[in-house]
MARVEX-188479 format. One record per atom (N, C-alpha, C): x, y, z; residue in three letters. Coordinates in steps of 0.05 Angstrom, whole numbers, plus 5000, padded with zeros to 4 digits. Atoms other than C-alpha are relative to their C-alpha. Example, Ala and Ser with C-alpha at 12.3 -4.5 7.8 and 13.67 -1.06 7.14 Angstrom:
BEGIN
501849765000ALA;524649105156ALA;501850245000ALA;498449764999SER;527349795143SER;498550225014SER;
//
This chain:
BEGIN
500350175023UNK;761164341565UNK;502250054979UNK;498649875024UNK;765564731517UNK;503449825007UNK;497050154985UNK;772964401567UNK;499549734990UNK;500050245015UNK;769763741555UNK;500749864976UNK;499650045021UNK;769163711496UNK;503050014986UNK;497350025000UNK;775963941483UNK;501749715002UNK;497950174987UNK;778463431529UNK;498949694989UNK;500550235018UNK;774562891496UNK;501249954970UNK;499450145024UNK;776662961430UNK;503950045010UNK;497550065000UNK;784063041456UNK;500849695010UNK;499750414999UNK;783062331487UNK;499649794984UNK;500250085034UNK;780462101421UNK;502349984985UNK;498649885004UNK;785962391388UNK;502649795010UNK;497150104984UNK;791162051436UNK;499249724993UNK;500750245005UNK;787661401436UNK;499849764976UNK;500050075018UNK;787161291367UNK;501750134977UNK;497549845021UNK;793161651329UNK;501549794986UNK;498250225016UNK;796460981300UNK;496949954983UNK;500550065019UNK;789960851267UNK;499050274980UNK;499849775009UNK;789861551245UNK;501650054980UNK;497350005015UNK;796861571216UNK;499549794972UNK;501150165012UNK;794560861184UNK;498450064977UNK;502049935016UNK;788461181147UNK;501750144982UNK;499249865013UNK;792961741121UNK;502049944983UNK;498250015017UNK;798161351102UNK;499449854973UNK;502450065013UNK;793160961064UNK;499450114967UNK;499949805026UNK;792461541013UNK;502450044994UNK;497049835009UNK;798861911014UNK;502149814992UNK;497550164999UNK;803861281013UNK;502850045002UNK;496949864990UNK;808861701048UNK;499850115027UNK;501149994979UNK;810661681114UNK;500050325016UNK;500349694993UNK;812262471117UNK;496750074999UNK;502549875007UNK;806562651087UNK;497549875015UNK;502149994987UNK;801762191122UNK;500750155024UNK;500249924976UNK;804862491187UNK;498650245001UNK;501649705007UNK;803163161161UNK;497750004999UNK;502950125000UNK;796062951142UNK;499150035038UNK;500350044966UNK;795362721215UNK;500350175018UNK;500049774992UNK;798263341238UNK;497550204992UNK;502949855014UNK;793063731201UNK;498850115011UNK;502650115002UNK;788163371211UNK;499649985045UNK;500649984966UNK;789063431295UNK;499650355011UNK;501449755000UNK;790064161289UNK;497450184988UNK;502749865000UNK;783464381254UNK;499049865022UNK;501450144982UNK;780063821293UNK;500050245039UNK;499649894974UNK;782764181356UNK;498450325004UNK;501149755000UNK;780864891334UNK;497350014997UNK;502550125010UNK;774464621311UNK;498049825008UNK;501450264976UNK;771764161367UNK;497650165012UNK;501549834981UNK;767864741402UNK;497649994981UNK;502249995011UNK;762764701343UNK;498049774988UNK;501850274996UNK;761463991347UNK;497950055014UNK;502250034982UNK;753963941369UNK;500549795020UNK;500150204993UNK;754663251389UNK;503149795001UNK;496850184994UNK;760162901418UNK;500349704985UNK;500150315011UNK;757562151388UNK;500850044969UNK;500449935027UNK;759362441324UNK;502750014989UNK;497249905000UNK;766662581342UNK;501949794976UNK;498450135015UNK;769361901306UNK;499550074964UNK;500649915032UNK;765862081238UNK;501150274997UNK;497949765008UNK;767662731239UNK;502850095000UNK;497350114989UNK;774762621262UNK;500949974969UNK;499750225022UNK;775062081208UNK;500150204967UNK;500949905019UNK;771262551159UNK;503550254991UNK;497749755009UNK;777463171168UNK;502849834992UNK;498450065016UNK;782762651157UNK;499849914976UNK;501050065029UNK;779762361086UNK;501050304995UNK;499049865006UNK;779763031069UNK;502450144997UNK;497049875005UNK;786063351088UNK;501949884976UNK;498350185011UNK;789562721059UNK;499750074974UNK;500249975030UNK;785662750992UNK;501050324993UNK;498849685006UNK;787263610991UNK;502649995002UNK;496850015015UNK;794463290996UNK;500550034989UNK;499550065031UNK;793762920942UNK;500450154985UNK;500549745019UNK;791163470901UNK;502850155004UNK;498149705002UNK;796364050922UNK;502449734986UNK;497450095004UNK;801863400914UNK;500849954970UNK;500450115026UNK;800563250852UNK;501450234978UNK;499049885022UNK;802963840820UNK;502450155009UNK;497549974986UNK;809563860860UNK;501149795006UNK;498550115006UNK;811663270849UNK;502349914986UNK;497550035006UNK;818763090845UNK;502249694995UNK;499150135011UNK;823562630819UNK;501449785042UNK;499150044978UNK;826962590893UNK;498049975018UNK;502550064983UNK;819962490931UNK;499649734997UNK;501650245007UNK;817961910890UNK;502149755003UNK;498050264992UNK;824761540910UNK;500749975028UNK;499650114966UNK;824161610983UNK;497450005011UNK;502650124986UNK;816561340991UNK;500849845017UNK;499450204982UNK;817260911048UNK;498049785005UNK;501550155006UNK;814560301060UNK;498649945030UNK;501049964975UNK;809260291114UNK;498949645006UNK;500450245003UNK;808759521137UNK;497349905032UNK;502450094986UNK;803259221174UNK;498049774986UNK;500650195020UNK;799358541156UNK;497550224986UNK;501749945015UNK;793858831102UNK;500850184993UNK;498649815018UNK;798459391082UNK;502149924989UNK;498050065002UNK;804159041067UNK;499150114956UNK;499749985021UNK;806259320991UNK;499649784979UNK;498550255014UNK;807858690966UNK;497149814998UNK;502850175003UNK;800358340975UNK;498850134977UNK;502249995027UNK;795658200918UNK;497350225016UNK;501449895000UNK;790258460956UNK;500650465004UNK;499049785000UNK;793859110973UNK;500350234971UNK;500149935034UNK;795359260904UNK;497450054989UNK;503550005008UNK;787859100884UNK;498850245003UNK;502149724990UNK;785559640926UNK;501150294990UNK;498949785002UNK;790660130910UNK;498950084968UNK;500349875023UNK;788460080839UNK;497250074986UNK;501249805004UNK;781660300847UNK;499350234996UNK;499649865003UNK;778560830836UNK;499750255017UNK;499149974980UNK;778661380891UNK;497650005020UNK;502249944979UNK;771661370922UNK;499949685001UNK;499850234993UNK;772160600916UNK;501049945024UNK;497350034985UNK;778560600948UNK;498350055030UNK;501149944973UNK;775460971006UNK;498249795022UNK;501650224987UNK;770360531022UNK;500749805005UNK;498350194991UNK;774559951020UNK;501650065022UNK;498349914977UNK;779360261069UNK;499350045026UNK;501749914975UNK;774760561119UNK;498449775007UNK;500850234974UNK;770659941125UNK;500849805001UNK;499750234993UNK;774059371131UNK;504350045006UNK;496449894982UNK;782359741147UNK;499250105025UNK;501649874983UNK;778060181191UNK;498250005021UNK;503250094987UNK;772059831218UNK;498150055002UNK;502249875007UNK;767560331197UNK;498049884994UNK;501950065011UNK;760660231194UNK;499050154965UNK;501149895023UNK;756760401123UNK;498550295005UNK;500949704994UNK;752660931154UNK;502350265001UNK;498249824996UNK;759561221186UNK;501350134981UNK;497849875025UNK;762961201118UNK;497750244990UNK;501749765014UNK;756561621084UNK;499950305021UNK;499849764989UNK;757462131144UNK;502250045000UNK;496949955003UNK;765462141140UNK;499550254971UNK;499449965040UNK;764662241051UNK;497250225000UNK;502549855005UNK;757562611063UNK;499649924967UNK;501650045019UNK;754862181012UNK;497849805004UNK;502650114991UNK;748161811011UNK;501049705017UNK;501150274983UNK;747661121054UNK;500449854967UNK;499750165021UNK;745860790982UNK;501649964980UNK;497450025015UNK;751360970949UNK;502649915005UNK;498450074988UNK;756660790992UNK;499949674988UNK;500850295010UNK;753060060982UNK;500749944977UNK;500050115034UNK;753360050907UNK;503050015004UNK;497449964985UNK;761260330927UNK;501149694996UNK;498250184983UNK;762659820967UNK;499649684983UNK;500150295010UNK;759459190925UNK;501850074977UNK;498750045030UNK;762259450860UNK;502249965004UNK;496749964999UNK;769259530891UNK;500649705004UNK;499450224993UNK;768658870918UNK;499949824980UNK;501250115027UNK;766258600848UNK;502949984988UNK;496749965018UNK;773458930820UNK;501349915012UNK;497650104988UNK;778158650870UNK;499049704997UNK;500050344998UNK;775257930865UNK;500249964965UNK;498850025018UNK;775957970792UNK;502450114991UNK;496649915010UNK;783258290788UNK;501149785021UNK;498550164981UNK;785257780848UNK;499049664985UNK;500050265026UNK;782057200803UNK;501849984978UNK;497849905022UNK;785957460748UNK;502349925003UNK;497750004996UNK;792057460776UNK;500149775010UNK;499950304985UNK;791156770812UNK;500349774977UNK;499250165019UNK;790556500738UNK;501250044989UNK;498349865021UNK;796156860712UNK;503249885008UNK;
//
């Protein structure tokens, strides 16, 4: 059981590493740093697979260590930020990330547990349950989350449509 497992979440892992990278770059808006993220976020996962109970669990929890890592980026990046970092962000293109979209923008300028929920379920595909076991926060909160965020992006994307 213990090889399986392994070898399951390395197929995981392999199978889904673009939308991995995607998630991380998501937060970080750099494509070093999401790689790093991603990196991470494959090495605990790896050292850390043997104490998965349950293998059906693998995408949320997966899911759950990159959120984190990314946001413990943030945090450490934030107070090592440099003049020369912030001029070689790169621009990660893909339709619904593209920089340059209204809705893109929208999302970016929530606030960060919004953000999440926007990201994870509808960049992501995440279900609502998945996101509350990713964030380990209630089921009903996610909901309130996810309508309020949706509440703010249809009034800043109204906004801007009459502006």
């Amino acid at each position: 059981m213990q090889k399986d497992i392994y070898d399951i979440t390395v197929s995981y892992i392999l199978e889904n590493q673009e939308k991995f990278y995607r998630l991380a770059f998501s937060y970080v808006k750099n494509k070093e740093s999401a790689l790093d993220v991603v990196q991470n976020s494959i090495c605990k996962a790896l050292e850390k697979c043997y104490s998965l109970k349950n293998p059906d669990a693998l995408k949320t929890w997966f899911y759950r260590i990159i959120v984190n890592e990314s946001l413990q980026h943030i945090k450490s990046a934030k107070s090592e930020i440099s003049d020369d970092e912030a001029a070689t962000n790169q621009i990660y293109s893909e339709p619904g990330f593209d920089k340059d979209s209204q809705v893109y923008n929208a999302v970016q300028q929530l606030s960060e547990p919004l953000k999440t929920v926007i990201v994870l379920h509808y960049y992501e595909d995440l279900t609502l349950k998945q996101i509350a076991e990713i964030t380990d926060t209630n089921l009903n909160t996610i909901k309130t989350r996810l309508y309020s965020a949706l509440k703010k992006l249809e009034t800043e994307l109204l906004k801007e449509a009459f502006v």
